[in-house]
Each structure stands twice: as structure tokens, then as C-alpha cells.
C-alpha positions in Angstrom: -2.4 15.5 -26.8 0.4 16.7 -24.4 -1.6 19.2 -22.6 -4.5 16.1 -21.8 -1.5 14.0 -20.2 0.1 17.5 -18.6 -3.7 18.2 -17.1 -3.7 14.5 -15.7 -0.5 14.0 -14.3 -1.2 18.0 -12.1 -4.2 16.9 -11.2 -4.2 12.9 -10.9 -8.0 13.7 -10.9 -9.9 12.6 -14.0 -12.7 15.2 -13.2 -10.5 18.4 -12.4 -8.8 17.9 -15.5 -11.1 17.6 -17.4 -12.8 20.2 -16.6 -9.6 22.3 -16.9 -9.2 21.1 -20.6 -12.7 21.8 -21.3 -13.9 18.6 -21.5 -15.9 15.2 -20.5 -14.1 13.0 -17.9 -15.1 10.3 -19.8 -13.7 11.7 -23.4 -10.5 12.6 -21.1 -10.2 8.7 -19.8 -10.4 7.4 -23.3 -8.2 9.6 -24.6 -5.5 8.7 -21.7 -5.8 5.3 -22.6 -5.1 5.3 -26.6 -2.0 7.4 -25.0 -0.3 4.4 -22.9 -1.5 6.7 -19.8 -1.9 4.9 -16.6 -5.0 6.5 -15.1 -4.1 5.9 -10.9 -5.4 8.4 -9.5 -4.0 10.3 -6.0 -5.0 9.0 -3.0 -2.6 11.3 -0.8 -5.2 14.1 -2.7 -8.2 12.7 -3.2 -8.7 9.3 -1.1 -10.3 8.3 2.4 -8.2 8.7 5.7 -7.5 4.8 5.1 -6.5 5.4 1.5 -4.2 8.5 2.9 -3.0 6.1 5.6 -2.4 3.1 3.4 -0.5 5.8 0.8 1.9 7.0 3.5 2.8 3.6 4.8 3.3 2.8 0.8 5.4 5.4 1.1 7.3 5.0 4.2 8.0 1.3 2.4 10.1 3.0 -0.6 11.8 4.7 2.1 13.4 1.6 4.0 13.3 0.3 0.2 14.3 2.1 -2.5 14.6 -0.1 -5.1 11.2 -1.4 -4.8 8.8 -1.0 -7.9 5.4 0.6 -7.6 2.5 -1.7 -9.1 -0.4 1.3 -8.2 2.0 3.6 -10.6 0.9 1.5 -13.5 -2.3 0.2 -12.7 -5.0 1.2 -10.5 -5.7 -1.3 -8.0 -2.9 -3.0 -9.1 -3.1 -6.7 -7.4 -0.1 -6.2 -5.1 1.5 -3.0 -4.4 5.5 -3.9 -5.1 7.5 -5.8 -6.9 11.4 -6.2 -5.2 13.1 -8.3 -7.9 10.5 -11.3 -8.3 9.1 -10.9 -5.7 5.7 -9.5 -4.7 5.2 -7.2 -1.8 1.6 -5.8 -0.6 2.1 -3.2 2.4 -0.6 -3.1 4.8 -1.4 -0.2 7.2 -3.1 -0.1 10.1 -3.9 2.0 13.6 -4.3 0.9 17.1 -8.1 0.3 17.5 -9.6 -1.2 21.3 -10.3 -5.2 21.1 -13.8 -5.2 22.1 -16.2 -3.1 24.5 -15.1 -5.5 27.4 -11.4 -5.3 27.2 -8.9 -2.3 27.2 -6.4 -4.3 25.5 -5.4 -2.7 21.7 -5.0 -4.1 18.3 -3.9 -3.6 14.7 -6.0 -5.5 12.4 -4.5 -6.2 8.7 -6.9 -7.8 5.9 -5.0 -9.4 4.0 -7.4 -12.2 1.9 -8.0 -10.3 -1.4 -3.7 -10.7 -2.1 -2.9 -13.8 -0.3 -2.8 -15.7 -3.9 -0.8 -12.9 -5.6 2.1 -11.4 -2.9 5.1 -13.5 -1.5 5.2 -10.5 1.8 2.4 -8.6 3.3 4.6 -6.2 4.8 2.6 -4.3 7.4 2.8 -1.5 9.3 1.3 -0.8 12.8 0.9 2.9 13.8 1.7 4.4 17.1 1.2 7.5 18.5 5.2 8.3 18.4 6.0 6.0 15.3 5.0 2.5 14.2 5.7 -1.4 14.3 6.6 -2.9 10.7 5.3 -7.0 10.6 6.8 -9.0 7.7 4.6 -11.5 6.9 5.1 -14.5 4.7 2.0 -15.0 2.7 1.8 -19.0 3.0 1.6 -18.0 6.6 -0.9 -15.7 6.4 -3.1 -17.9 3.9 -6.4 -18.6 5.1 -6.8 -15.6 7.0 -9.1 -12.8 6.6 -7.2 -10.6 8.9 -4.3 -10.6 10.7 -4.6 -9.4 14.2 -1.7 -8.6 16.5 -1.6 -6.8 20.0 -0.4 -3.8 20.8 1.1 -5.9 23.8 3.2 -8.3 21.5 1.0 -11.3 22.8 0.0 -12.6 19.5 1.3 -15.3 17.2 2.1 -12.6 14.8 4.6 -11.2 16.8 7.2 -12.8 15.8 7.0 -11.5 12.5 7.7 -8.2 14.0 11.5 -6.1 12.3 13.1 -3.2 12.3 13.0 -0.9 9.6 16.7 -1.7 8.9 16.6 -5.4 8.7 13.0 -4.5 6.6 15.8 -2.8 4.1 19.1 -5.4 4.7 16.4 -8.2 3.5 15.2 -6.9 0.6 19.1 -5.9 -0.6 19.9 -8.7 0.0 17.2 -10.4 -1.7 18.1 -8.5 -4.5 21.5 -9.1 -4.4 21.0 -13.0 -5.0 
């Protein structure tokens, strides 16, 4: 039984391990369950260039906070992506894309409907060609909303959402720290 869970947690590919261990990906999967074995999955390895974008910002969040608790470690799709104390955090990601045909103006575009019932924060992060823009977003605020939409110009209602990656990390300490 250790060599299934070693062959999963190299791979984090149901398929290519199974295939190592000689076996069905379906025997594999069942097996991995009766073992407590969260099956997750890699999207840094194996996902769509959103999936690899949305894992590094994911990333880049456990950064700026350490302390934060993975939900995607335990579950796949897990309903929100942290947990900082009791609180629930889903990171968004998102890159610069042109308003419309008619206008030259840019935008990051964040859907956030599927969490806004089960996340406190959407915390999301804009890409730029030289770095990024981090949004924190309460999720009362956000409520109602398929997307969030905010210009790369800063003329948006969302702008004022916009912090640093240090007061990003001094909030949630000090969130913890209450």
C-alpha cells in the first residue's frame, strides 16, 4: 500500500501512476481513498495556462502569507482555496485582456460567483508585464456579481480595494493575532 501513495504523491497524476504500478486508474483512485489519500491532482504539471496561472498566484498568496491553510491540499476543488484562522480566503488570478474591439483601454476580469456564499476575501491578483496588482475584496461587496472588472487605469470602483503585498501579509497577522 505505500508504494500506491509513493506513486501518487511523484506523480499527482492518477493515470501515470497507475500505469507505473501496473494498474487501472480507477483501481488506483479507490484504493487512495480507503487510504485517507486526498486525490488533488497538479495543476502546476498537468492543468490549463489558467489553472497554471491561478496555481502560481495560489502560490504567490502563501508567500505574502505563510500561515495560510491550503483547502485544494485536502480536497479537489475544494470550495475556497484558504483558510487564515476562520476565515475563508479564495485567490483569484487574472491578466490584462483589451475592453472591447472599440476601446484600447485594459482590464482584469475576476469571476468570482461560484464562492461568493462560502469565502470572507476574494483576494485577487492582477498580472502585469513587470509584476502584478493584488485586490482584497470583501465578499459582501462583491456579492451579486459575476465578475469583478477593474482597469488597468485604476478608474474602477474596485480600485479601492487595491494593497500592497505587505499590508496583504500585516492583515492577515494581524487577523490572526486577534
Amino acid at each position: 500500500m505505500q508504494n500506491i501513495v509513493a506513486a501518487y504523491e511523484k506523480h499527482k497524476n492518477l493515470k501515470l501512476a497507475a500505469d507505473e504500478l501496473g494498474m487501472k486508474w480507477q483501481s488506483l483512485y479507490l484504493e487512495l481513498r480507503k487510504l485517507g489519500v486526498a486525490v488533488t491532482g497538479d495543476k502546476t504539471r498537468y492543468g490549463s495556462d489558467k489553472d497554471r496561472l491561478a496555481s502560481w498566484a495560489e502560490s504567490e498568496f502563501v508567500r505574502l502569507v505563510p500561515h495560510a491553510k491550503s483547502q485544494n491540499d485536502l480536497q479537489y476543488q475544494a470550495k475556497v482555496d484558504f483558510k487564515v484562522g476562520e476565515e475563508a480566503v479564495d485567490v483569484k488570478c487574472s491578466t490584462l485582456k483589451q475592453s472591447s474591439k472599440n476601446f484600447a483601454s485594459r482590464r482584469w476580469a475576476f469571476s468570482v460567483k461560484k464562492q461568493e456564499l462560502s469565502s470572507t476575501f476574494f483576494v485577487c491578483f492582477g498580472k502585469l508585464d513587470d509584476g502584478y496588482k493584488i485586490f482584497m475584496i470583501p465578499t459582501e461587496i462583491a456579492r451579486h456579481y459575476q465578475t469583478v472588472s477593474i482597469a488597468e487605469t485604476g478608474n474602477s470602483k474596485w480600485s479601492q480595494f487595491e494593497v500592497t503585498p505587505q499590508d496583504l501579509s500585516d492583515f492577515f497577522k494581524q487577523l490572526l493575532a486577534a
